[in-house]
C-alpha positions in Angstrom: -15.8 21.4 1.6 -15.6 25.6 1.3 -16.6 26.9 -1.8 -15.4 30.3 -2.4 -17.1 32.5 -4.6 -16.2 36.0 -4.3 -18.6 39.0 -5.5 -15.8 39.8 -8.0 -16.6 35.9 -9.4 -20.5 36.3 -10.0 -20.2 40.1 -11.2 -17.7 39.5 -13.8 -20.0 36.4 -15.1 -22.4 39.0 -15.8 -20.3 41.6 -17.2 -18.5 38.4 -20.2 -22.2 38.4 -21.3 -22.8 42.2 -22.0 -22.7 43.9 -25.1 -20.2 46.7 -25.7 -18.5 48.6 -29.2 -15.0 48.1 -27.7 -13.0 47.1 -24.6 -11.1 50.7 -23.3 -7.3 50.8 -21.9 -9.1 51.2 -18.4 -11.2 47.8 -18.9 -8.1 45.8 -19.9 -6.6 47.3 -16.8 -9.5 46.6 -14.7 -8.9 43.0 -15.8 -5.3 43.7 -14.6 -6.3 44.3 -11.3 -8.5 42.1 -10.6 -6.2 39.5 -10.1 -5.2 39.5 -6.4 -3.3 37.5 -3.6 -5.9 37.0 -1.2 -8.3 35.1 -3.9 -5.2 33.2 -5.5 -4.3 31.9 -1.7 -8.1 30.9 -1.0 -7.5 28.7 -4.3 -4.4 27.1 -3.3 -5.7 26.5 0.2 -8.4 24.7 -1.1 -6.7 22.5 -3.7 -4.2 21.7 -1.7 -6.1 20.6 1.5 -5.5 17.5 3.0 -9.3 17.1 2.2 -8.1 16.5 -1.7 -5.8 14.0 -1.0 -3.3 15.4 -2.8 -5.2 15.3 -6.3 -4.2 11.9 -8.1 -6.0 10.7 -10.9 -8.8 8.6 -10.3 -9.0 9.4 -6.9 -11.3 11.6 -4.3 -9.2 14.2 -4.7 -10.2 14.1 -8.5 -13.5 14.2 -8.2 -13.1 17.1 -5.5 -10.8 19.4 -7.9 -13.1 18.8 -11.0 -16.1 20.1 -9.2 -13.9 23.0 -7.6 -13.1 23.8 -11.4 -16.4 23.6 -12.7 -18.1 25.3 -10.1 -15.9 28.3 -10.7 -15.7 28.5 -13.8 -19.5 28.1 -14.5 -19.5 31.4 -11.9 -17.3 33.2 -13.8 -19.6 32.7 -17.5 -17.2 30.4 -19.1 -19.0 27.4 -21.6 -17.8 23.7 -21.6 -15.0 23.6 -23.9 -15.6 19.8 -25.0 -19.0 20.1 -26.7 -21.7 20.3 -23.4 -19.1 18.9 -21.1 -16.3 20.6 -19.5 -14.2 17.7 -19.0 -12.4 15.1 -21.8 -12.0 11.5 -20.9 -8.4 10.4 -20.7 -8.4 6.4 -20.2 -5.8 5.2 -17.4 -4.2 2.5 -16.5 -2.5 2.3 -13.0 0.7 0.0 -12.6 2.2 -0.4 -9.1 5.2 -2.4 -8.3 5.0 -4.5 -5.2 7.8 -3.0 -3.2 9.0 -6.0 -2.4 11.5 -7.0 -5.1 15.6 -6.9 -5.0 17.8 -6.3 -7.8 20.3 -9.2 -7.6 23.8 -7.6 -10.0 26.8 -9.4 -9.5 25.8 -11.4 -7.1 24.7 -8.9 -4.7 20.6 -7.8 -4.1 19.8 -4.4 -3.9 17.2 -2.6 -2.0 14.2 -0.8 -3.6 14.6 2.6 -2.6 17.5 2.4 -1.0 19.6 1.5 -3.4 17.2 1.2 -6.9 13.3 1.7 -8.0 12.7 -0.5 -10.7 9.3 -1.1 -12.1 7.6 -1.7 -15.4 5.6 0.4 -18.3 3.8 -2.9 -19.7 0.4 -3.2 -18.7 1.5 -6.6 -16.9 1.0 -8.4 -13.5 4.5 -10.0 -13.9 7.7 -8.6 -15.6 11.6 -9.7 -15.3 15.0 -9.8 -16.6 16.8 -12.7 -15.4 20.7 -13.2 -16.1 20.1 -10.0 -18.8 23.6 -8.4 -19.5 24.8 -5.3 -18.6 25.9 -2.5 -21.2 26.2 1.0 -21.2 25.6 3.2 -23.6 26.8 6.5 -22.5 23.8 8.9 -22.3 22.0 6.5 -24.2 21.0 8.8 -27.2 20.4 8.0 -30.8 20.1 12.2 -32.5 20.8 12.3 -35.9 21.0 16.2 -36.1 23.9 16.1 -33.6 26.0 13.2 -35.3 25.5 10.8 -32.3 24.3 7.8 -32.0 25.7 5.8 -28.3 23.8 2.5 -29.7 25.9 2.3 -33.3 26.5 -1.3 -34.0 25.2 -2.4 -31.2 22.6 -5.0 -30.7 21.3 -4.8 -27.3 17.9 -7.0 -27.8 17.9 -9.4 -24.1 20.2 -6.9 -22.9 20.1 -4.1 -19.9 21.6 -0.7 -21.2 22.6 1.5 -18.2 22.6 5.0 -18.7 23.5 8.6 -17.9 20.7 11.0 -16.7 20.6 14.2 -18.7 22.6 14.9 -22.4 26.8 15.4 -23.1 25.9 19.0 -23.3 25.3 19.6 -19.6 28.3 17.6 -18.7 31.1 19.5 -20.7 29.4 23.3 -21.0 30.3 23.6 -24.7 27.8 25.9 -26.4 28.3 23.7 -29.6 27.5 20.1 -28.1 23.5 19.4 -28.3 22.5 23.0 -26.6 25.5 23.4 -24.3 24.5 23.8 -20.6 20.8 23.7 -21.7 19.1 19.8 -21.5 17.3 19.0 -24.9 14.7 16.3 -24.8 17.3 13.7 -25.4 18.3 14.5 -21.8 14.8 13.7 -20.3 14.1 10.2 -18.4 11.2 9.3 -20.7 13.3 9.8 -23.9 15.8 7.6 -22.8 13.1 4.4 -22.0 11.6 5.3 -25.3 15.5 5.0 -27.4 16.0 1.4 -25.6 12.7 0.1 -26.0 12.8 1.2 -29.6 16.6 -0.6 -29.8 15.3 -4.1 -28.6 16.4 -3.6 -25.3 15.1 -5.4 -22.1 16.3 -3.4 -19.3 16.8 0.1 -19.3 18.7 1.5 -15.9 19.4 5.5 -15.6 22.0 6.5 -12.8 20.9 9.3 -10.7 22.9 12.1 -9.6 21.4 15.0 -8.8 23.2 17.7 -10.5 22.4 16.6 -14.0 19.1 15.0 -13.0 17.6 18.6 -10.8 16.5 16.7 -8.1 17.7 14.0 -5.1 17.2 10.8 -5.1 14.0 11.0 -2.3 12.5 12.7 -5.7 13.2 9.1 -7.6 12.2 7.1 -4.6 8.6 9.0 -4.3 7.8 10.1 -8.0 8.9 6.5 -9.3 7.3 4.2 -6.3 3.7 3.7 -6.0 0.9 3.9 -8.5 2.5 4.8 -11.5 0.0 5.7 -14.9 -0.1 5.0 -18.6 -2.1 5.3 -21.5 -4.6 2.3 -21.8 -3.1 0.8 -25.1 -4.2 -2.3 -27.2 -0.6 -4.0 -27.3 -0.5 -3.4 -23.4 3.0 -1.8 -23.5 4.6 -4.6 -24.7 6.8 -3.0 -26.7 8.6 -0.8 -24.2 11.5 -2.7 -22.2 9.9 -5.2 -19.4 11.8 -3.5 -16.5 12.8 0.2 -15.9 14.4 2.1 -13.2 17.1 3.9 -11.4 20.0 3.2 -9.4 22.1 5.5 -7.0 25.2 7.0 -8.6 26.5 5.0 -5.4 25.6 1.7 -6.5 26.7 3.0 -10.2 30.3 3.4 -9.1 30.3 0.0 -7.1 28.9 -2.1 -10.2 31.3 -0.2 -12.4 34.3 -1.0 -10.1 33.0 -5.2 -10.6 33.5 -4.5 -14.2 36.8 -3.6 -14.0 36.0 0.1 -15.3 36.1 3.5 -13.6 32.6 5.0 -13.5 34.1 8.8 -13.7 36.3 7.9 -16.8 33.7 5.9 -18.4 31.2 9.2 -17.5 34.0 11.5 -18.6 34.2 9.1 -22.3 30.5 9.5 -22.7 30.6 12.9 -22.9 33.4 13.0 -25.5 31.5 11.4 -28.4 28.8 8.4 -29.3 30.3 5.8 -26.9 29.0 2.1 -25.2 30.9 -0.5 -23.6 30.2 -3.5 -22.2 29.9 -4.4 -18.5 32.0 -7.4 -18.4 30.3 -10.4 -17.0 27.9 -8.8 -15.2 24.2 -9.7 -15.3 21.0 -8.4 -13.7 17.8 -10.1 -12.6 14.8 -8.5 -11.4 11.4 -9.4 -10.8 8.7 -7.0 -10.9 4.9 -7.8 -9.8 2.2 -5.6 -10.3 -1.1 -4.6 -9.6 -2.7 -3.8 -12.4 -5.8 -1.0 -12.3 -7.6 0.3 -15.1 -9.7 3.8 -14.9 -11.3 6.7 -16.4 -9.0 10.3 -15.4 -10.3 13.2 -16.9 -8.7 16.9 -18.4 -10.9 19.7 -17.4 -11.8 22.3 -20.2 -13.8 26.2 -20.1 -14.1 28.6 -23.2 -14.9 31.8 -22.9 -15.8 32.5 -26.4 -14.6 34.9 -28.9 -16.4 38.2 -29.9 -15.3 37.9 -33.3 -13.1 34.9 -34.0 -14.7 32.3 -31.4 -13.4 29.5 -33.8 -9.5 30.7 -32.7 -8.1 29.9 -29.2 -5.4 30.9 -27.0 -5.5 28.2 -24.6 -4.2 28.5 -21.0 -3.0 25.1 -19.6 -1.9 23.8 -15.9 -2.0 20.6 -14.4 -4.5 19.9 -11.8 -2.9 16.9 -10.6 -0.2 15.6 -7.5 1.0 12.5 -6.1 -1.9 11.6 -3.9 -1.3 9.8 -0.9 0.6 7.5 -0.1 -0.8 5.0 3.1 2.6 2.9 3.2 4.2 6.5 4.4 5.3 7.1 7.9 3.8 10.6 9.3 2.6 13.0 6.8 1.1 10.8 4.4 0.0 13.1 1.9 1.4 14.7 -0.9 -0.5 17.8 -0.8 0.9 19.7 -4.1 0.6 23.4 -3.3 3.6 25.0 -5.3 3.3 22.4 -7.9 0.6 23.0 -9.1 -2.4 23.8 -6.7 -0.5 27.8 -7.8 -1.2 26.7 -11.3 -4.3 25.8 -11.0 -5.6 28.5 -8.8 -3.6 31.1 -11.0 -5.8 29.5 -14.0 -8.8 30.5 -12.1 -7.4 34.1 -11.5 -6.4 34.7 -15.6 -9.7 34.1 -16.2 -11.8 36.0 -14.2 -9.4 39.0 -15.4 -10.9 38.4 -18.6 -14.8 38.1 -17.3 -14.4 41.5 -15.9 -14.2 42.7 -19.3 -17.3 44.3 -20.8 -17.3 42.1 -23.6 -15.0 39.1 -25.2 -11.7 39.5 -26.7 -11.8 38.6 -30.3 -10.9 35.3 -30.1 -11.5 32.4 -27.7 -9.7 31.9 -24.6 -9.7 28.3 -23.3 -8.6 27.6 -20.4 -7.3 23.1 -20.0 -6.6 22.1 -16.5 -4.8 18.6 -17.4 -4.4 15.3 -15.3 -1.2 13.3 -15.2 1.2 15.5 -15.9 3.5 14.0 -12.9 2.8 10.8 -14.9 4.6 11.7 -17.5 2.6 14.4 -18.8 -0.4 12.1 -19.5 -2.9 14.3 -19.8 -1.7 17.1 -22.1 -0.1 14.0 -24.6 -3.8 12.7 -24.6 -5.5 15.7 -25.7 -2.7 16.5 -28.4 -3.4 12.9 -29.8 -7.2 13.7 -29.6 -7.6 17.4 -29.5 -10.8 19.3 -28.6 -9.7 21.9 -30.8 -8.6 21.8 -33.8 -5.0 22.6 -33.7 -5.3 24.7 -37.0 -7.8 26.8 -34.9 -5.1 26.5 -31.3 -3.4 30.1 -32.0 -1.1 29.9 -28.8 -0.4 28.5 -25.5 0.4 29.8 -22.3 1.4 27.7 -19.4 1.5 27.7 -15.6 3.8 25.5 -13.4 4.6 25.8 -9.3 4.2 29.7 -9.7 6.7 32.5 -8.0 6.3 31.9 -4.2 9.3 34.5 -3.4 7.7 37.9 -4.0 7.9 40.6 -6.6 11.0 40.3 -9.0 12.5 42.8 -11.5 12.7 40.5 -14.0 10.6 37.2 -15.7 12.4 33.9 -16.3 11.0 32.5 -19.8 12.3 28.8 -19.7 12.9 28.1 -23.4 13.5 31.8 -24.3 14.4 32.5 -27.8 11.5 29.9 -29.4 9.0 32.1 -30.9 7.3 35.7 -30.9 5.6 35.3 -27.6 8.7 36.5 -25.6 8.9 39.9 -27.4 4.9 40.0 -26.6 6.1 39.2 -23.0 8.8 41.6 -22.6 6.3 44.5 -24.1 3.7 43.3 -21.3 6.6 43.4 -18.7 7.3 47.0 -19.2 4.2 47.6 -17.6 5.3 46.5 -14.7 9.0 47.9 -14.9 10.4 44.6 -15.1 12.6 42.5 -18.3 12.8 39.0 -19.4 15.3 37.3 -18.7 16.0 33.3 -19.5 15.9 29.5 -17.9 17.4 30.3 -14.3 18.4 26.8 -14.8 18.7 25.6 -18.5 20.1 22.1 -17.3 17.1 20.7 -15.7 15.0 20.9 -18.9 11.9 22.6 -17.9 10.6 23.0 -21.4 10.2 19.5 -21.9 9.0 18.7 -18.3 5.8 20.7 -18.8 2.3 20.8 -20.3 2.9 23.1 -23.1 5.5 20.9 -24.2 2.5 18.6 -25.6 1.3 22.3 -28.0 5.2 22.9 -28.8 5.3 19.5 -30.7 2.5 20.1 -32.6 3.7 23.3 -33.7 1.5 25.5 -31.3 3.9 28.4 -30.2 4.1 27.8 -26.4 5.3 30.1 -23.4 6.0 28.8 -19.9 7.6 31.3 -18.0 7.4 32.8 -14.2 9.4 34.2 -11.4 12.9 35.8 -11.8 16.3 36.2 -10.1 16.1 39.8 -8.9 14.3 41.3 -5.9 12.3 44.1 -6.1 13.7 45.3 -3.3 16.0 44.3 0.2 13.1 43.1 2.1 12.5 40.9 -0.6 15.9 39.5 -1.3 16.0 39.0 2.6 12.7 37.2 2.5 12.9 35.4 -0.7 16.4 33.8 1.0 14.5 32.8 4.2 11.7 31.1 2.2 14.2 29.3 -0.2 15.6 27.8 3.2 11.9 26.8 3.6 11.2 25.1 0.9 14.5 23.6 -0.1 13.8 19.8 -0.8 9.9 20.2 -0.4 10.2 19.5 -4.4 7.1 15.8 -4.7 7.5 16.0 -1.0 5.0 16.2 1.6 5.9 19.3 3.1 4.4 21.1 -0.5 1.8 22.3 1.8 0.1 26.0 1.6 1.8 28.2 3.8 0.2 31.8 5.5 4.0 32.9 5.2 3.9 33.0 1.2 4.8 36.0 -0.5 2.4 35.3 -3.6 2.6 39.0 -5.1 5.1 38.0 -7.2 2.7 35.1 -8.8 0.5 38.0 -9.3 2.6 40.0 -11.0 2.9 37.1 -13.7 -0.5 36.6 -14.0 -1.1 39.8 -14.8 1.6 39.2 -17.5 -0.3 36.1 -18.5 -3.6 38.1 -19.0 -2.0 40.7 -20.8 0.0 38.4 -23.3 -3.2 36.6 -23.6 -5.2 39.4 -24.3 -2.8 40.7 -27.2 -3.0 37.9 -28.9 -6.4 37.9 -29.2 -6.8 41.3 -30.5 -3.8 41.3 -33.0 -4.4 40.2 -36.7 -1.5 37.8 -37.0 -0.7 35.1 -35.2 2.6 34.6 -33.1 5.1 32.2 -34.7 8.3 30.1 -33.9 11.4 31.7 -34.5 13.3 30.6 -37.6 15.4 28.6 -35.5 13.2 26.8 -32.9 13.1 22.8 -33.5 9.4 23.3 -32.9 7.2 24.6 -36.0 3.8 24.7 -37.5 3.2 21.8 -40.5 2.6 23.6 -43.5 
């Protein structure tokens, strides 16, 4: 394997370890513009090579991207974050389904991925429902702060709820149900397992559509099929529902129809207000064997530490991690993960040799967490919030990166979740620099800010910004580029063709890593720390 080291890399090692009075206006911007296109690429190139494997846990590919990071970081002067390590175990357990299962409703057997994926979140070789009955609940969401409840007087223990992807808010558009067009966390695919496992239930079933859900179905049958990872936990899971899965809105409408009900009435109901009905006769049985693998993953963390205040951090996360490779796959078999998130990772890499350039540490500690299993489910970032490295009293703020701007320059920056806390008005004082404005979620409805690393900071009360790209060219060429591209990559979304390509426009990715570096550096030198807005539903404890 290359290893890639440029000048820039070993000189600004030296420079993090030399004594100066104060960092200038012209150091800061040195920083600024050392972060460059042609470096970025080499990282992604390598990251994303079929060499890796497409970088799942436990894997080659693993090991590879772990000594990539370390090697690179160690060149650029950083310290392990985790004591004299730089990585923090995060204990795995691999659960795949054997494909080779059919969902029998109503007397018919569907297909697994044609029709359904089902599989199982208890750490166990066999799981089924046999003869469970069908009910659906709606969106299946229990939110007391909105008034609605879809499982009210229900008891649904032995039973399999089917459900609507996304929340009621999406479906209607009204500003004043949940957060309108925008998905909340009730919306997400893992808080709607969680509800029904918490209600008793023993199947949970979502219906995919693609509007509401942001991605097609090939995104279900490829994210949801193979290896899939948890937590290793004492009770083994058992209290989540023994089977899980999706169906096609398709199949949805057909098993609806058998029930004597009209899935776009019933879906049109849902929307109006806390509602469940119940399937008729209809039962479902499913069984779902499993190999069962338990392993050691690992999240990756560097420090460069603090002039002043090396006890405060600002931490920088991404997620190292893909879908590795799957050897059942005709033709390309790998799943090499260069958008999302070898650009992540790589950009990591570039933030923080910005800030080795400078001739001595910011004031406080920047931290740099690289974290595993975020395609999982975000495994990696939930494990270090429920064992943190740093205290959290001491984690000032957090700035993520995720499948960075492939589609050149832009005059604005999308922050997805804008209007949380301070760190957007520290953004959109950064972005002047560049001429450009902030400007919000290009698309509210897929719930980005819960489908990302810094969503693990956010819940415990950590200020948290995930932002990049925007909707405005810089210029014609752009626009006429950025269309071409799009036409390029539609559908490459956990596909095989998220490969690195020589075609990429990744000045744009700069230009928001230069914002990153910038916010990050801001924070560091300002007395008080950023805070939530008044109105966020994410706040420090007191």
């Amino acid at each position: 394997m290359k290893r890639y080291f440029p000048l820039t890399l070993l000189a600004g090692g030296i420079l993090a370890g030399c004594a100066s009075t104060q960092i200038t206006e012209q150091d800061v911007m040195a920083g600024w513009n050392s972060i460059n296109a042609e470096q970025l690429a080499q990282h992604v190139k390598t990251l994303a090579s079929d060499e890796f494997g497409g970088r799942a846990p436990s894997t080659k590919g693993e090991e590879l991207t772990l000594a990539y990071l370390t090697e690179q970081f160690t060149a650029l002067g950083f310290k392990p974050g985790n004591g004299d390590s730089f990585l923090q175990e995060v204990p795995l357990v691999s659960i795949e389904a054997d494909p080779n299962m059919t969902l029998n409703i109503g007397g018919k057997d569907y297909q697994y991925k044609k029709d359904m994926v089902m599989g199982t979140s208890r750490i166990s070789a066999k799981e089924a429902i046999n003869d469970s009955e069908l009910v659906f609940v709606g969106y299946g969401v229990n939110a007391p702060e909105y008034g609605w409840n879809d499982y009210e007087g229900l008891d649904v223990k032995g039973k399999t709820v089917v459900m609507l992807v996304n929340d009621p808010g999406f479906a209607t558009k009204d500003p004043e149900l949940f957060t309108g067009d925008a998905m909340t966390y009730y919306g997400r695919w893992t808080y709607k397992y969680e509800e029904a496992s918490r209600q008793g239930a023993a199947g949970a079933i979502i219906v995919h559509e693609t509007a509401p859900a942001s991605y097609p179905w090939s995104v279900v049958e490829n994210s949801w099929s193979g290896p899939q990872f948890g937590f290793q936990k004492d009770n083994n899971n058992m209290d989540r529902v023994a089977v899980e899965g999706w169906v096609t809105v398709d199949v949805a409408k057909e098993l609806f129809a058998k029930a004597g009900l009209d899935f776009d009435q019933a879906k049109q109901r849902a929307s109006e207000g806390a509602y469940h009905v119940d399937m008729g006769d209809l039962t479902a049985s499913v069984e779902v064997n499993s190999e069962i693998k338990k392993s050691i993953s690992y999240n990756f963390i560097a420090t460069l530490p603090g002039s002043t205040k090396p006890d405060e951090h600002i931490i920088y996360s991404a997620h190292w991690d893909h879908l590795g490779t799957d050897k059942n796959r005709k033709g390309d078999q790998i799943y090499n993960g260069a958008h999302d998130n070898a650009t992540g990772t790589g950009g990591m890499i570039e933030v923080a040799e910005a800030f080795a350039t400078l001739p001595k540490n910011p004031d406080r500690s920047m931290t740099f967490l690289a974290v595993t299993a975020e395609e999982q489910g975000l495994l990696g970032a939930k494990y270090y919030a429920a064992n943190p490295v740093i205290d959290i009293d001491k984690t000032v703020a957090n700035i993520n990166m995720d499948s960075l701007n492939l589609l050149g320059k832009v005059k604005d920056i999308s922050v997805v979740g804008m209007g949380k806390s301070e760190l957007d008005d520290m953004l959109s004082e950064a972005a002047k620099m560049q001429q450009r404005s902030v400007s919000g979620d290009p698309k509210p409805s897929s719930g980005g800010y819960y489908r990302s690393d810094h969503f693990a900071f956010a819940n415990m009360g950590v200020p948290a910004m995930y932002a990049g790209g925007g909707s405005e060219p810089a210029d014609a060429q752009t626009a006429k580029y950025r269309k071409r591209m799009g036409l390029v990559l539609r559908g490459c979304y956990h596909q095989p063709c998220d490969r690195y390509r020589d075609e990429w426009d990744l000045s744009g990715a700069v230009q928001d890593l230069q914002l990153f570096y910038k916010v990050g550096y801001d924070i560091s030198q300002q007395s008080e720390w950023p805070q939530w807005y008044a109105d966020a539903e994410f706040q420090r404890s007191k």
